[in-house]
C-alpha positions in Angstrom: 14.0 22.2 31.4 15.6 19.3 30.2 12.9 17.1 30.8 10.7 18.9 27.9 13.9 18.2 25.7 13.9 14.6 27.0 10.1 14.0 26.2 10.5 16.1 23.0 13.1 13.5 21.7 11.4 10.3 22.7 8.3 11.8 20.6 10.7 12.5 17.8 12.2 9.1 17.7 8.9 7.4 18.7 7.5 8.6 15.4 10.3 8.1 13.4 10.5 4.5 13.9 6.7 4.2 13.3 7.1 5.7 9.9 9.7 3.1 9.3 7.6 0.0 10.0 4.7 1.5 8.7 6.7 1.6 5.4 8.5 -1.8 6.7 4.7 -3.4 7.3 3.8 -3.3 3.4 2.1 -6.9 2.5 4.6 -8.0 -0.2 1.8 -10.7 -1.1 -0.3 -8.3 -2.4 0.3 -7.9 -6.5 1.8 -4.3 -6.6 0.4 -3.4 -10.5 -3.5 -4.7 -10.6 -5.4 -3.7 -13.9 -7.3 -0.5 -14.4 -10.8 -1.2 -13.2 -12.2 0.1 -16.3 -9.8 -1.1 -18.9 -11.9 -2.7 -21.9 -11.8 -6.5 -22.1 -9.7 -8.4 -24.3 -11.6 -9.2 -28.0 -13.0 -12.8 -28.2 -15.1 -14.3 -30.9 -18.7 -14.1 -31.1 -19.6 -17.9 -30.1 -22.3 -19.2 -32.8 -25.8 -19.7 -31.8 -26.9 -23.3 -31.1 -29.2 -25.0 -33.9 
């Protein structure tokens, strides 16, 4: 039976190390804060109409 231990811990580690590159893999390019989508836009003046 120490096969199905054997496989049973290369499964174990094999995911453990994915987890930690998938957290690893983040694209640190990417701007971590981006603006709510929905957030009202900043007040500007009125421009006056051409004559």
């Amino acid at each position: 039976m120490a096969i199905r231990s054997l496989i049973v811990g290369t499964v174990f580690i094999g995911v453990f190390v994915a987890i930690i590159l998938s957290i690893a893999w983040i694209d640190k390019s990417q701007p971590t804060h981006e603006p709510a989508p929905l957030a009202p836009a900043p007040e500007r003046p009125i421009p006056a109409p051409n004559q």
